[in-house]
C-alpha positions as CSV (number, residue, x, y, z in Angstrom):
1,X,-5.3,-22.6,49.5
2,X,-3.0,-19.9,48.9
3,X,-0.1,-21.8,47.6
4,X,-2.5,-23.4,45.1
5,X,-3.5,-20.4,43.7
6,X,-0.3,-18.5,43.7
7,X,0.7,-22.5,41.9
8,X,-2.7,-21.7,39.3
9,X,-2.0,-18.0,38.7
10,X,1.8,-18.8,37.5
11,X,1.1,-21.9,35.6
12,X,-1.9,-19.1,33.6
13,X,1.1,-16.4,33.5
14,X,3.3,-18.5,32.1
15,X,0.8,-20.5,29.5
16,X,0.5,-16.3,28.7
17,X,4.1,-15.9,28.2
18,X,4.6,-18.9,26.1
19,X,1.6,-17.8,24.0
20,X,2.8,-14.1,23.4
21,X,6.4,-15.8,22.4
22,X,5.0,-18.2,19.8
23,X,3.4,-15.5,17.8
24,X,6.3,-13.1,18.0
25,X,8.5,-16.2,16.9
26,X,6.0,-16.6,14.0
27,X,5.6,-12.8,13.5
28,X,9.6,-12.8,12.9
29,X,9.5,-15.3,10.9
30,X,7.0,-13.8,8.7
31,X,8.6,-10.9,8.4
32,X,11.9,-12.7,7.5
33,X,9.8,-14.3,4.6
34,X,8.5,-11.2,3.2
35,X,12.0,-9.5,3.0
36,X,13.5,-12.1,1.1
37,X,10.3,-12.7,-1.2
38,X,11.0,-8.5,-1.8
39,X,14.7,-9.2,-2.1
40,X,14.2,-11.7,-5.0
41,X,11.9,-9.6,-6.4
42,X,14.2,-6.2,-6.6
43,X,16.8,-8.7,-7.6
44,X,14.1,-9.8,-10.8
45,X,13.6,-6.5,-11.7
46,X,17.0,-5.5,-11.7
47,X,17.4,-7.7,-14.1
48,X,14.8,-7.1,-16.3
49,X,15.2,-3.6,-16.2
50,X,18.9,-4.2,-17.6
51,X,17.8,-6.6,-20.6
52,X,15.5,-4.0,-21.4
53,X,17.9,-1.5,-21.9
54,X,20.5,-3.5,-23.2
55,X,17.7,-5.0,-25.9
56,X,16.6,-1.2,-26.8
57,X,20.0,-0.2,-27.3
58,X,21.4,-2.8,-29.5
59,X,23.4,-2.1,-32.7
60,X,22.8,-3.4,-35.7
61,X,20.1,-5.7,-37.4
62,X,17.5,-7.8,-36.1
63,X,18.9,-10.5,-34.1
64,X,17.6,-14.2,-35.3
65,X,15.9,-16.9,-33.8
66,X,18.7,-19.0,-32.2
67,X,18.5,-20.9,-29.2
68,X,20.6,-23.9,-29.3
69,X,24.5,-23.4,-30.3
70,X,24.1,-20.1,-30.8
71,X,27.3,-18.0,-31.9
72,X,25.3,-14.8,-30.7
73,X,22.4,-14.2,-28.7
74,X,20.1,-16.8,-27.7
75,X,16.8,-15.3,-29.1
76,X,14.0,-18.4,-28.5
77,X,10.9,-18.8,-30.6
78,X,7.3,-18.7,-29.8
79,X,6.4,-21.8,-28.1
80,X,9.9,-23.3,-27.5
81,X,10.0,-22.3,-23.8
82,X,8.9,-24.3,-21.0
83,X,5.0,-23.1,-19.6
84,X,6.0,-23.0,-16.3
85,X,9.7,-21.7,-16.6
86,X,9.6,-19.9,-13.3
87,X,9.9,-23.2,-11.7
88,X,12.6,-24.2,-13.5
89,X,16.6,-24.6,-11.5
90,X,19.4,-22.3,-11.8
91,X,21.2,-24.2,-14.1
92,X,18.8,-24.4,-16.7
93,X,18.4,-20.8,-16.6
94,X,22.4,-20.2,-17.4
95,X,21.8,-22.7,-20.0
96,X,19.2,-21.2,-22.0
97,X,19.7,-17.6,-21.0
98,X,22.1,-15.2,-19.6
99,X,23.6,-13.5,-16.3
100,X,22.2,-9.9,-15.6
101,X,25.1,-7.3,-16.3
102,X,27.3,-9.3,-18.9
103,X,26.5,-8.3,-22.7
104,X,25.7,-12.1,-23.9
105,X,27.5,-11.0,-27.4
106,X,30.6,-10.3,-25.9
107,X,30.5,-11.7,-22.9
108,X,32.4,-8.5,-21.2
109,X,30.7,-7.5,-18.0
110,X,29.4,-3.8,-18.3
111,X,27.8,-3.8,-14.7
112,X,27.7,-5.8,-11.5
113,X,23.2,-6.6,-10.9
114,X,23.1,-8.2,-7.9
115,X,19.8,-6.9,-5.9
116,X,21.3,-8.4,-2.6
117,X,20.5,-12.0,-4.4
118,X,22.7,-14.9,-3.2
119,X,23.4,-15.8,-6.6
120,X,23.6,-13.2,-9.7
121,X,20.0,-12.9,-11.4
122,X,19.4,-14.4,-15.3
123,X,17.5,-13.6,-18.1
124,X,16.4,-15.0,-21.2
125,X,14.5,-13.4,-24.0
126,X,11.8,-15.0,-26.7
127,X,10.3,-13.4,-29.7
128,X,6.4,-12.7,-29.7
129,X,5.3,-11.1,-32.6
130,X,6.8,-9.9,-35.8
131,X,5.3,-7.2,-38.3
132,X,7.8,-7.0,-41.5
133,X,9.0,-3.5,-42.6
134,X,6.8,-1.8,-45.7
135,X,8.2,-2.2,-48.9
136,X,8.4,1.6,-49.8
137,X,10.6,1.6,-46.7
138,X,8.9,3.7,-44.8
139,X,8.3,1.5,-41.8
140,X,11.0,-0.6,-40.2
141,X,11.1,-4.2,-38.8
142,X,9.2,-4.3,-35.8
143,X,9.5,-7.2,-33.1
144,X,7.5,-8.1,-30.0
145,X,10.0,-9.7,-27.3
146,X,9.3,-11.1,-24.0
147,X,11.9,-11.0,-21.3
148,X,12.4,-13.3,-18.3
149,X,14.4,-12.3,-15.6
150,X,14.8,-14.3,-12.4
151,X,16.1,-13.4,-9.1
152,X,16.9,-14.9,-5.4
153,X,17.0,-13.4,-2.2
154,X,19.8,-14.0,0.5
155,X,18.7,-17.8,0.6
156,X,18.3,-20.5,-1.9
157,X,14.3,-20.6,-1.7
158,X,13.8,-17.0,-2.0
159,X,12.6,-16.8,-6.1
160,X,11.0,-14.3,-7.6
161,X,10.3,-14.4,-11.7
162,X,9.2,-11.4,-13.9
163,X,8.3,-11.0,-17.4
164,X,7.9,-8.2,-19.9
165,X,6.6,-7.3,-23.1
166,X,9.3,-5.1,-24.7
167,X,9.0,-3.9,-28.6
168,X,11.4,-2.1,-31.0
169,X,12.4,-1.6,-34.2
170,X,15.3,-2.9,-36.3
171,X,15.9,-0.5,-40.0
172,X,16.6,-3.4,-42.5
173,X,20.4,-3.2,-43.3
174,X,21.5,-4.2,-46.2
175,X,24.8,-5.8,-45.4
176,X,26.8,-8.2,-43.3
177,X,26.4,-5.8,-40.6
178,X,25.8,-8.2,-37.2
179,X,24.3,-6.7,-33.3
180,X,26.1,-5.1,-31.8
181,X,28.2,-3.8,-34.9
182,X,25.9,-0.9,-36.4
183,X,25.1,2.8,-35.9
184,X,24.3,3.6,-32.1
185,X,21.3,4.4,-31.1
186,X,18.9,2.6,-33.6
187,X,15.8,2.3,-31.3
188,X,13.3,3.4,-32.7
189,X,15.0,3.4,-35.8
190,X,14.0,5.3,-38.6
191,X,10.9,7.9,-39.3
192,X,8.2,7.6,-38.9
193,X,9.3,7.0,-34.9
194,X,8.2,3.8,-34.4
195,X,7.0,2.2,-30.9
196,X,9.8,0.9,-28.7
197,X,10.2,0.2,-25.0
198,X,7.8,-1.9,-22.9
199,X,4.4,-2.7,-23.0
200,X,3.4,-4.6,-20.2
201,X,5.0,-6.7,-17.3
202,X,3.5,-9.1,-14.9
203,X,5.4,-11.3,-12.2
204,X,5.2,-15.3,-12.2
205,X,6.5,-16.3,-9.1
């Protein structure tokens, strides 16, 4: 009798010990995924944060619509994204936008974004809205951009997408003058001041 329940009260111990192991096995591994979900998300953010500032400090006139052989920046048009771009590979990404940290105009690389991510993050840029300047020129061009920026964590399935609404305004030039090639500092252009910088944000994935 005693060797049975010494053989019952080890067998419940150890049915314990294996219990209390599985959840901190699954507690790990939950923890793991949240780190690397946060990772790609700094990385995302870093990224957007530096087309942002790279947009709101351009030179220069408007940049145009251009998304498919474009000699400058890749500037797509309401509509001619993907819905569900978040879900979309790395390579398509490269292809329609551009690496975090390298000016897409020159392609020189003004600053390393990494955000721990396994791979560097992207972004790509579309045009929202529009409102022409006034004739009397006493407003400027004003344009309603939404970024993308996408970023991974230390592993290949850690994603994380953001968007923003970013606006600013361009003074209408009248000359060959390209981005990138103008007076510094033209956000937010002429007087009146006019808005510039974001407007909202929200994360896809």
């Amino acid at each position: 009798m005693v060797l049975l329940l010494c053989l019952i009260f080890l067998t419940a111990l150890t049915l314990l010990g294996l219990s209390a192991s599985a959840e901190a096995i699954l507690q790990n591994q939950l923890a793991a995924n949240l780190q690397e979900t946060e990772r790609a998300k700094q990385s995302a953010l870093a990224a957007l944060s530096w087309a942002e500032s790279w947009l709101l400090t351009l030179d220069g006139s408007a940049p145009e619509i251009c998304s498919i052989d474009c000699a400058g920046l890749k500037v797509h048009a309401p509509g001619n994204l993907p819905v569900n771009l978040e879900f979309e590979g790395l390579s398509w990404w490269l292809e329609h936008g551009y690496e975090a940290g390298i000016d897409p105009l020159t392609g020189e690389k003004l600053s390393v974004i990494t955000g721990s991510s396994i791979v560097p993050p992207v972004w790509l840029i579309e045009i929202v809205h529009e409102i022409p300047p006034a004739d009397d020129g006493t407003t400027d061009l004003q344009v309603w951009y939404r970024i993308f920026a996408r970023g991974n964590g230390h592993t290949e399935s850690g994603i994380s997408v953001v968007e923003s609404i970013v606006v600013r305004s361009w003074p209408v030039i009248e000359s060959d003058v390209l981005p990138g090639e103008g007076e510094p500092g033209l956000c937010p252009g002429s007087e009146p001041p006019s808005k510039c910088g974001r407007v909202a944000w929200r994360e896809l994935r």
